[in-house]
C-alpha positions as CSV (number, residue, x, y, z in Angstrom):
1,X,30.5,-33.1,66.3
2,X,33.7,-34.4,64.9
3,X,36.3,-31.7,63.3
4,X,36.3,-32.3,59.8
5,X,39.4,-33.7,58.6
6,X,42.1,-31.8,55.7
7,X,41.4,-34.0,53.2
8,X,37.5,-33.8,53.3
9,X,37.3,-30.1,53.9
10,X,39.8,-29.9,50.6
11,X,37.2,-32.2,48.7
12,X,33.9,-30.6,50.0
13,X,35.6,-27.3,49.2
14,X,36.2,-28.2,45.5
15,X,33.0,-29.9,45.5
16,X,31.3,-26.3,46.5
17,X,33.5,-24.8,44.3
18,X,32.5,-26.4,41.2
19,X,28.4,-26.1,42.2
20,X,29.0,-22.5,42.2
21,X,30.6,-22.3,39.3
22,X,27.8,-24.5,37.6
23,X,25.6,-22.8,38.6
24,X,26.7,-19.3,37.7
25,X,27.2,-21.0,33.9
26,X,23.7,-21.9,33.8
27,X,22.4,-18.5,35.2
28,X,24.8,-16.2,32.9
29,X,24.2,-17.9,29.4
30,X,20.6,-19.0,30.3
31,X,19.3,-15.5,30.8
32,X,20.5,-14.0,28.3
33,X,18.7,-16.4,25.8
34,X,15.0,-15.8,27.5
35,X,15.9,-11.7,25.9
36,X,17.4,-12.7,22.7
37,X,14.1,-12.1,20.0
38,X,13.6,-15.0,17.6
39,X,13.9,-13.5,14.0
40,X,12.0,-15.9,11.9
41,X,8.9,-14.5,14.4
42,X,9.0,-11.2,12.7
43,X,7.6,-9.8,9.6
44,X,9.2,-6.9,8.3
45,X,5.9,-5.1,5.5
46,X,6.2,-1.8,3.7
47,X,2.5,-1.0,2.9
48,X,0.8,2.2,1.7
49,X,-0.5,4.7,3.9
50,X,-4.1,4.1,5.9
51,X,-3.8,0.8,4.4
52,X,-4.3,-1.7,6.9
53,X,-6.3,-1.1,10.4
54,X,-4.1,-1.1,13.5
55,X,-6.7,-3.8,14.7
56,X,-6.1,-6.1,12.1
57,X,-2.8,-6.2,12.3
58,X,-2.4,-6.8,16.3
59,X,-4.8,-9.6,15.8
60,X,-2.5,-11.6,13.7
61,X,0.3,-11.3,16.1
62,X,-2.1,-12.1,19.0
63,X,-3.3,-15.1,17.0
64,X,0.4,-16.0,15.1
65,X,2.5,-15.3,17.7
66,X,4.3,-13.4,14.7
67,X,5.8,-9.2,15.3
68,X,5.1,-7.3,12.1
69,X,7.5,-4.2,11.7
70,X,5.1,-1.8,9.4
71,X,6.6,0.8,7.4
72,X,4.5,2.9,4.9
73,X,4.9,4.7,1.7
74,X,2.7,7.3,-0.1
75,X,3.5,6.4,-4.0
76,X,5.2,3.6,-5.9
77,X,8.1,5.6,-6.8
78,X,8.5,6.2,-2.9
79,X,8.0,2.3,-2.2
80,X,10.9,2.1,-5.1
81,X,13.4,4.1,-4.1
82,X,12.8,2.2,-0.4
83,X,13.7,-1.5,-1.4
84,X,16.5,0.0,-3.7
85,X,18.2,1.9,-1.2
86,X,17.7,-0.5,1.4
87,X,19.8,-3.5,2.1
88,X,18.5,-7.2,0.9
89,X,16.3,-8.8,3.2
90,X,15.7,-5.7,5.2
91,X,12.2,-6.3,3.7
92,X,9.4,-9.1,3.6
93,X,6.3,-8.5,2.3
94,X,5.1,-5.0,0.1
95,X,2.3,-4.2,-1.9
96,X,3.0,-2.5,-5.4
97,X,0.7,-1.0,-8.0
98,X,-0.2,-3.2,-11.2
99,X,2.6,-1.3,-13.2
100,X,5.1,-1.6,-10.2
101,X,4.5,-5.5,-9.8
102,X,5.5,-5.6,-13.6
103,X,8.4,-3.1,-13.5
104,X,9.5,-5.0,-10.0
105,X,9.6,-8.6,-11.6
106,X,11.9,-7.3,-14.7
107,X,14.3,-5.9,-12.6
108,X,14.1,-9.1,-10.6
109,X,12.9,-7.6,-7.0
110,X,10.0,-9.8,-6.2
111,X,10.3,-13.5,-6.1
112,X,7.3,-15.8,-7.9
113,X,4.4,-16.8,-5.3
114,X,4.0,-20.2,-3.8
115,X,0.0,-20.1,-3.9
116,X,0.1,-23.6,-2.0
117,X,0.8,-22.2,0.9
118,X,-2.5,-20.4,0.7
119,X,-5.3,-21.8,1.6
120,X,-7.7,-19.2,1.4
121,X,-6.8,-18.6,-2.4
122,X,-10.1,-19.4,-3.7
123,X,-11.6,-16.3,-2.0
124,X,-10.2,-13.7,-4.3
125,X,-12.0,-13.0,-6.9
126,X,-12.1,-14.1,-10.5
127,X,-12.7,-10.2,-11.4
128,X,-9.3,-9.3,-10.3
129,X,-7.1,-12.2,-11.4
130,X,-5.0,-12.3,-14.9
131,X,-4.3,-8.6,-15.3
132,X,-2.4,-7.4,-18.2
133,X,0.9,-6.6,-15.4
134,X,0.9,-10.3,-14.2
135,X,-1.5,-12.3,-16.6
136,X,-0.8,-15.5,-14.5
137,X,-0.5,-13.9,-11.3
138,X,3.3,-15.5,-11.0
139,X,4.3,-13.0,-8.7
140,X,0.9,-11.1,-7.3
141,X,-2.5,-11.7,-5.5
142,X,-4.7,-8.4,-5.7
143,X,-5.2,-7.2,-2.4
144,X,-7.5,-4.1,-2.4
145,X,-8.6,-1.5,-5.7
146,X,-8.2,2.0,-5.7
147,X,-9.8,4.6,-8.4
148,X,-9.8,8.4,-8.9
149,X,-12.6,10.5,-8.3
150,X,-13.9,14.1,-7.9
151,X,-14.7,14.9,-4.4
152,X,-16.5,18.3,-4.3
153,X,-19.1,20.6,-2.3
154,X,-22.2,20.4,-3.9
155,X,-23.3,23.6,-1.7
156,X,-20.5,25.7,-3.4
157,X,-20.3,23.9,-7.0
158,X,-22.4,22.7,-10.1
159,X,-21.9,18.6,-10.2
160,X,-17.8,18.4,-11.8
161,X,-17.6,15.8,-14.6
162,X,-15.0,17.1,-16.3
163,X,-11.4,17.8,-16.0
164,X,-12.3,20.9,-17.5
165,X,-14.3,21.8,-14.8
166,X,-11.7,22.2,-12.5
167,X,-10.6,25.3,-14.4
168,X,-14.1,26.7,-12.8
169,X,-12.3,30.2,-11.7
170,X,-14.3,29.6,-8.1
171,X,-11.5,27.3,-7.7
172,X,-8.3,29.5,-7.6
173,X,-6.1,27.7,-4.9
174,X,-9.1,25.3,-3.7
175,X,-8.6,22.3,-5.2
176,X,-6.4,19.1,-3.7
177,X,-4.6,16.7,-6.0
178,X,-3.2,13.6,-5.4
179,X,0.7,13.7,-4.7
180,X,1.3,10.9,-7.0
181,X,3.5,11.1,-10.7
182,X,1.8,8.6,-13.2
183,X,-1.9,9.3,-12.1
184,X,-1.9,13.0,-12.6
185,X,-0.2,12.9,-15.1
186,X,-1.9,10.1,-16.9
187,X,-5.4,12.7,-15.2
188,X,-4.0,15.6,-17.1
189,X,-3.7,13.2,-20.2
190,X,-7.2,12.0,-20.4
191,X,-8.0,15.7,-19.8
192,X,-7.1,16.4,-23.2
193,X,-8.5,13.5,-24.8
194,X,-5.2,11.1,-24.6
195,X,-4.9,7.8,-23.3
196,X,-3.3,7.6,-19.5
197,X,-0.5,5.4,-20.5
198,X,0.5,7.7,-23.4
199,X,4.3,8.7,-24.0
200,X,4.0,10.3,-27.2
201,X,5.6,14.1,-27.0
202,X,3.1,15.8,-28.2
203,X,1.2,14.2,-25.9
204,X,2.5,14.9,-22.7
205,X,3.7,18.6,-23.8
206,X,-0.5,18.9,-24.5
207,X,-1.1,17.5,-21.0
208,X,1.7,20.4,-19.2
209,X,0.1,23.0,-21.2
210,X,-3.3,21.8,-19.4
211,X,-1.9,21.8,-16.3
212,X,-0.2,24.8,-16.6
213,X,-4.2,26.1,-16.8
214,X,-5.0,24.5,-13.6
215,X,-2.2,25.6,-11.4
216,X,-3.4,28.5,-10.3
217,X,-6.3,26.7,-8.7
218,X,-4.1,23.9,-7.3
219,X,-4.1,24.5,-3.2
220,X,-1.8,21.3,-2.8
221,X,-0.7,17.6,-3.4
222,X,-1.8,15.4,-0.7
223,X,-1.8,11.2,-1.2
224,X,-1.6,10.5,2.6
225,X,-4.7,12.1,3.5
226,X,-6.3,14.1,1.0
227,X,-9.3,14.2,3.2
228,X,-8.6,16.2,5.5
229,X,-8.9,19.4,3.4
230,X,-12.2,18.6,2.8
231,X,-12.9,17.9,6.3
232,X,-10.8,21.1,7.4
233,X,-12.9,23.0,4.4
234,X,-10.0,24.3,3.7
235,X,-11.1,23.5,-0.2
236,X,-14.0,22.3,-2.6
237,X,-12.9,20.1,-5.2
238,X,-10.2,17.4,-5.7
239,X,-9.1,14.3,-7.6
240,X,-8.4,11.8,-5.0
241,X,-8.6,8.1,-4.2
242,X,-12.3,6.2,-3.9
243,X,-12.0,5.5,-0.1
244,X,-11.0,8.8,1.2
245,X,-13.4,10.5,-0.5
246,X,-16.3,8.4,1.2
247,X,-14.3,8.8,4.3
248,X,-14.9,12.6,3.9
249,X,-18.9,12.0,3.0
250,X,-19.4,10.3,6.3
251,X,-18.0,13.9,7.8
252,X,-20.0,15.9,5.7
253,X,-23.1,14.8,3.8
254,X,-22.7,18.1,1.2
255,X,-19.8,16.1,-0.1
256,X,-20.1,14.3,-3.5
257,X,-18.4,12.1,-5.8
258,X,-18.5,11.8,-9.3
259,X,-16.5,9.9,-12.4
260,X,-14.5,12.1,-14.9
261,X,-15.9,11.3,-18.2
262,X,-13.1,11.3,-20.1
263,X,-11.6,8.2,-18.0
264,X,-10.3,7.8,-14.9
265,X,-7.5,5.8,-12.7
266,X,-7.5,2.3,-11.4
267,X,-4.9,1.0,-9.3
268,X,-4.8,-2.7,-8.3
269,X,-2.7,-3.0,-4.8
270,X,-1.2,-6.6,-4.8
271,X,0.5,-8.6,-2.6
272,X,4.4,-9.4,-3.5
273,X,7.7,-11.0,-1.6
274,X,10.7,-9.4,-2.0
275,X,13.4,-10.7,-3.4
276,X,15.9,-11.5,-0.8
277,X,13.3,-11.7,1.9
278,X,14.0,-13.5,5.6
279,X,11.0,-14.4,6.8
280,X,8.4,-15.6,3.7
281,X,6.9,-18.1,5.3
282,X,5.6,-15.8,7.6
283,X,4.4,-13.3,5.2
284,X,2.5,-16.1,3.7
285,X,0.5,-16.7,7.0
286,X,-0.2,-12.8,7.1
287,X,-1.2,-12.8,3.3
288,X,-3.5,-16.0,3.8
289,X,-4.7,-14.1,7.3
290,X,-5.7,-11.2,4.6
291,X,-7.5,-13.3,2.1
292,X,-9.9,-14.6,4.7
293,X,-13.1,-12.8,4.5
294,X,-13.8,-11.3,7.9
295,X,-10.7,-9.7,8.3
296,X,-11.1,-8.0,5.0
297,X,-14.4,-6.7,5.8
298,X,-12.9,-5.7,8.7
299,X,-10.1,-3.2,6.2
300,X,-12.8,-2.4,3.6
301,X,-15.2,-1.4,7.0
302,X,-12.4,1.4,8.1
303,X,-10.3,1.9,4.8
304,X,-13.3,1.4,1.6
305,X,-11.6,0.7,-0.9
306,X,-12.8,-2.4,-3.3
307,X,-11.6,-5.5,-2.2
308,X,-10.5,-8.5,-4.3
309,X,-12.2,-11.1,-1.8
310,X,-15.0,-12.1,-2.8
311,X,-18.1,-11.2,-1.2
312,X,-16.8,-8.3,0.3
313,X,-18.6,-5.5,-1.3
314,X,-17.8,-1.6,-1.3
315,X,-19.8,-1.1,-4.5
316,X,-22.7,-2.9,-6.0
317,X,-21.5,-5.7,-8.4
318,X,-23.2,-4.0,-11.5
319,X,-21.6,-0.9,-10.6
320,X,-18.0,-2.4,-10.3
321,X,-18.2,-4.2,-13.5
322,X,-18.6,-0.7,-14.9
323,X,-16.1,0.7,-12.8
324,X,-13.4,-2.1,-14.3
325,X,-14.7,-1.4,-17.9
326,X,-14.6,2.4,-17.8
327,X,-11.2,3.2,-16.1
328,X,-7.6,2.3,-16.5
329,X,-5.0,0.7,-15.2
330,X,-1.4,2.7,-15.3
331,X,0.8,0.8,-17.1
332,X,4.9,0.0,-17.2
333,X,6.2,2.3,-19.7
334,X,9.6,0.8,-19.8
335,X,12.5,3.5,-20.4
336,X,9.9,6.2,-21.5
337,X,9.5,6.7,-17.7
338,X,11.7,9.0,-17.6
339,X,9.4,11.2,-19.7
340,X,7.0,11.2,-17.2
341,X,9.8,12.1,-14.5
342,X,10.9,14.9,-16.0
343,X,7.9,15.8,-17.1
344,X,6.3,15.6,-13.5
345,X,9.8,18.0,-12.0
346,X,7.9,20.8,-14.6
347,X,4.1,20.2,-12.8
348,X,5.4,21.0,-9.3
């Protein structure tokens, strides 16, 4: 074979030169793109606690291709103090009490729906539409509906359906409440024969003086799981929410629920966008995922609360209607809620 002259080796070295270096471009600023996530693919919720079934929530990123980041809160004053401590946009998609969706949109924290980007809409229920916090449901859809009840062992205790009966002396430091401001509050003010929502002085110094009676029976304040005391027998009676005490009556069959008569909570979780939000489009495919009926058997089937799609049924129809017609919704009290804040620092 010939040698290779100067002049060629000089151009075939140049030529190899710049291949390498080519090709070392394409390999350092093309890998590091396959790595970099794509931020309009995640969804960034803050949800209540034992809410939403793991399952349900991996099968919309399997079927979305979309990540949700789930954070969780126990009360609305925790879900609050979250989106006004935290920096805009840090959150999509949250769900808010009735009196929180109204105190959210006056303080201008959630943004008004786009229902066309729903297509499952017409599955929630007429029931739960045009409530008295969001009459044209501007900013909210009702997602799932929560009430208070007394959960108690029928093998230890005479059926409660009173407040007054949880003053029964049997239950000095067995008795679970619900770690939760306005519906304890709002309890103790039924309990002597006040409206929930009242803010009169008399009022609420009538409803401390009640509770004042209970304490010494009062064991803890438990939101998250108020179950598991039951289930743990490490008490006998409570006021907690609908679904956890049918949890604890799958465990143990001596369990049994009853209404307060002198009224009781309801509070309507809804779905809302936060003001500031990245990715709403996104949180619109997870809310229209939600609204379709077989996923929300699916929540109501691990989680049985009363859910606002219709034909998904926790409760007979009859006995919802009377449900909605005997209990009450907490409502935004404006400034007076700083009664109920102070107030609440003297109950615990």
């Amino acid at each position: 074979m010939k040698r290779l002259s100067s002049s060629v080796k000089t151009i075939l070295g140049s030529i190899l030169a710049v291949t390498l270096l080519v090709t070392l471009t394409i390999f350092v600023f093309k890998k590091p793109k396959e790595n970099v996530s794509d931020t309009s693919k995640t969804l960034n919720v803050l949800n209540w606690t034992s809410y939403i079934p793991l399952e349900v929530i991996k099968d919309f990123e399997k079927e979305s291709g979309i990540k949700i980041n789930y954070g969780t809160y126990s009360s609305n004053e925790e879900l609050l103090a979250k989106l006004v401590s935290s920096a805009e946009g840090t959150y999509d998609l949250v769900f808010p009490s009735d009196y929180m969706v109204d105190l959210m949109s006056s303080r201008d924290m959630i943004v008004p729906l786009d229902k066309s980007k729903l297509k499952n809409l017409e599955n929630v229920s007429p029931l739960f539409l045009g409530q008295s916090y969001d009459e044209e449901n501007k900013y909210s859809l009702p997602f799932l509906l929560a009430t208070t009840v007394f959960l108690y062992d029928s093998t230890k205790l005479p059926r409660l359906t009173s407040y007054k009966d949880l003053l029964n002396e049997k239950l000095k430091n067995n008795l679970i409440l619900l770690d939760d401001q306005r519906i304890i509050i709002g309890a103790m003010l039924q309990a002597t024969g006040r409206p929930m929502n009242d803010v009169r002085e008399d009022s609420l110094e009538d409803s401390l003086n009640f509770f004042e009676k209970l304490k010494p029976n009062i064991k803890a304040f438990d939101s998250d799981s108020p179950k598991t005391f039951f289930i743990t027998k490490e008490v006998d009676a409570g006021l907690v929410w609908n679904a956890e005490a049918l949890i604890a009556v799958e465990e143990n069959p001596d369990l049994k629920i009853s209404y307060p008569a002198e009224g009781f909570a309801l509070s309507m979780d809804n779905y809302c966008l936060v003001k500031g939000g990245k990715n709403h489009d996104a949180a619109y495919l997870f809310i229209d995922y939600l609204l379709r009926p077989d996923v929300a058997q699916k929540i109501v089937d691990e989680y049985p609360y009363i859910s606002a799609i219709k034909g998904v049924d926790t409760v007979p129809e009859n006995e919802l209607i009377e449900i909605l017609n005997n209990g009450s919704y907490v409502e935004n009290v404006g400034a007076d809620i700083k009664k109920f804040d102070k107030l609440w620092a003297k109950y615990k």
